[in-house]
C-alpha positions in Angstrom: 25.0 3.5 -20.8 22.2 0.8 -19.9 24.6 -2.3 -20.2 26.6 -0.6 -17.0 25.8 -1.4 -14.1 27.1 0.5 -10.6 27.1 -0.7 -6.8 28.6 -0.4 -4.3 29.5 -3.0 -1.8 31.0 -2.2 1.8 33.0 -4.7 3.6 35.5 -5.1 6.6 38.6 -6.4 6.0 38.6 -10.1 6.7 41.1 -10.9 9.9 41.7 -14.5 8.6 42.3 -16.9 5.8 39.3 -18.5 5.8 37.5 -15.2 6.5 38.9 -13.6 2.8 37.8 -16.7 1.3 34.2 -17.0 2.5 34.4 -13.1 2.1 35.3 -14.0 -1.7 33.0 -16.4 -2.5 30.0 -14.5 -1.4 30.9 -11.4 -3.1 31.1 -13.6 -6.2 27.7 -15.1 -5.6 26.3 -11.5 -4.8 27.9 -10.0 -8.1 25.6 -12.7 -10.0 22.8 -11.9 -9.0 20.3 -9.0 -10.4 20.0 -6.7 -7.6 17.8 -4.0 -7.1 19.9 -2.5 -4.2 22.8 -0.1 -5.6 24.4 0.1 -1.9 25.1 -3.1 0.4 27.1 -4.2 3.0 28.1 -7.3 4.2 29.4 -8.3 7.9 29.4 -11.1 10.1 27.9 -13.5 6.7 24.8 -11.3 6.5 24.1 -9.4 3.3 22.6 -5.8 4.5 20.6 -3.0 2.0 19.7 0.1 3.4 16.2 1.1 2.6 13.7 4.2 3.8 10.6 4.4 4.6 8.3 7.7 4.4 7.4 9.6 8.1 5.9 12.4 9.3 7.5 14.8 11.4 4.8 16.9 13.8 6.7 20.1 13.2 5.7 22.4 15.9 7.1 26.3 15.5 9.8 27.0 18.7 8.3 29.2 21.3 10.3 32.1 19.8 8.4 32.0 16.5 4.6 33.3 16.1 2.5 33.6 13.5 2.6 37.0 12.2 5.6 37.7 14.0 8.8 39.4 12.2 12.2 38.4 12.4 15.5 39.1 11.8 18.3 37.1 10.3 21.9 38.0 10.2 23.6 36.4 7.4 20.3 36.1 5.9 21.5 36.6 2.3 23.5 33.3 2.9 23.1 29.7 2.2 22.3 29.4 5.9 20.4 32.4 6.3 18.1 32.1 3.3 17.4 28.3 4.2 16.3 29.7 7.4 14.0 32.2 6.3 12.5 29.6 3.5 12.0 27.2 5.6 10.1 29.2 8.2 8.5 31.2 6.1 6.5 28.2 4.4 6.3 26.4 8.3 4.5 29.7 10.0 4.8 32.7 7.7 6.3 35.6 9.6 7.8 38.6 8.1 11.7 38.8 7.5 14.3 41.0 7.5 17.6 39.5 6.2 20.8 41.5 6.9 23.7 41.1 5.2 27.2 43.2 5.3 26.6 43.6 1.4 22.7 44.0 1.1 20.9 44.0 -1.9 21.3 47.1 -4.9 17.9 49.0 -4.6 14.8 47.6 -5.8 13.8 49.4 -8.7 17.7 48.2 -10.3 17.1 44.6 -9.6 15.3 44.2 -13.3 18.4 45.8 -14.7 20.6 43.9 -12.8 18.7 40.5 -13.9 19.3 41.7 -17.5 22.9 42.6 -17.1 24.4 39.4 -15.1 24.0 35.9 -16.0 22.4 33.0 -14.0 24.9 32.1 -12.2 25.8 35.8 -10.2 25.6 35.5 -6.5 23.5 39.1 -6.4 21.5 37.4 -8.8 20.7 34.6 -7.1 19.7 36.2 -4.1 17.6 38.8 -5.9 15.7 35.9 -7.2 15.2 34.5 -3.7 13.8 37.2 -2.0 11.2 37.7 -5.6 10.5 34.0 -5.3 9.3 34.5 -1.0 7.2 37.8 -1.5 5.7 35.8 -5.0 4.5 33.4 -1.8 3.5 36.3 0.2 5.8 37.0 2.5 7.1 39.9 3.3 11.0 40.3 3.4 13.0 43.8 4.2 16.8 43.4 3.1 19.1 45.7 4.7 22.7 46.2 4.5 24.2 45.8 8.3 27.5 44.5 9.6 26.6 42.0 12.6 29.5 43.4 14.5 28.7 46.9 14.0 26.6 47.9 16.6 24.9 51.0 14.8 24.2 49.3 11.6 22.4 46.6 13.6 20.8 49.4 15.6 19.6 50.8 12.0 18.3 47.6 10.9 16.6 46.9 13.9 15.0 50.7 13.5 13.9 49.7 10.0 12.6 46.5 11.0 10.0 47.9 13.3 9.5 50.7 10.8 8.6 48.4 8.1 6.4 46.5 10.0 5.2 48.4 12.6 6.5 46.0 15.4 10.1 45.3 16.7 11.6 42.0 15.8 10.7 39.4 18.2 14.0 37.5 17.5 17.4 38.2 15.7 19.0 35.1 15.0 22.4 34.4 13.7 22.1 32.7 9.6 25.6 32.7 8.5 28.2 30.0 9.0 32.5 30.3 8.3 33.6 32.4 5.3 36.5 31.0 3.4 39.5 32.9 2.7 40.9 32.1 -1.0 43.2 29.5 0.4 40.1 27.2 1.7 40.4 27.9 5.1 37.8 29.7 7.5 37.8 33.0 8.4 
């Protein structure tokens, strides 16, 4: 609706009479005015906007990452995990393996299960994910191995350097707190 308008003004509570007045009467004036800003604050008398300004960041790869080095993620079929992998991948463009306890369904299915689930399956989703990396050139293994199980995470580490002809150079931990049904972690 473009005759509502929206912002939101932070104040502290005033300590004195006096205070809540000449609190009052500026928040009056400010409401009057056309304003640009959709967040302000307001202390000590001084009207405040918060504003940002465009930077670059000199991202430099960790020592433990290497062009042409592969990886592996635990959790990597995550939120966390598949930031991880997305976000180095398009920094310094290793290959990936992302383990997860549940894995992927094998690759010649995944049209089949694109078809079958809608848009909003988590399978789905990360299907798409790993597509949308190796459509960018990388190249991602996806295994199916319990972190605390040490031979699956022997296995994957086996099929890691199988795939790629070179063992991991780092295993790093993607995954954050699961959440039982009642909200709380796991």
């Amino acid at each position: 609706m473009p005759a509502i308008r929206c912002r939101s003004v932070d104040v502290v509570e005033p300590a004195s009479r006096w205070q809540a007045e000449r609190l009052s009467d500026s928040l009056l004036n400010e409401l009057r005015v056309e304003a640009r800003e959709r967040a302000i604050a307001y202390r000590r008398g001084q009207w405040w906007t918060q504003a940002f300004r465009a930077d670059r960041a000199d991202v430099q790869a960790p020592q433990y990452l290497r062009e042409g080095g592969v990886y592996l993620i635990t959790g990597g079929l995550g939120r966390i995990g598949r930031t991880l992998a997305a976000i180095w991948w398009r920094l310094w463009g290793q290959g990936w393996t992302l383990a997860s306890r549940s894995g992927l369904p094998p690759r010649s299915e995944w049209d089949r299960w694109l078809a079958e689930h809608d848009e909003a399956d988590a399978q789905s989703d990360r299907i798409r994910f790993v597509r949308s990396l190796e459509e960018e050139g990388a190249e991602v293994l996806v295994v199916a191995a319990d972190v605390g199980d040490r031979e699956q995470m022997r296995a994957a580490v086996a099929q890691t350097r199988q795939r790629f002809g070179a063992p991991a150079r780092r295993i790093t931990r993607g995954r954050g707190c699961r959440r039982r049904g009642d909200g709380s972690a796991a």
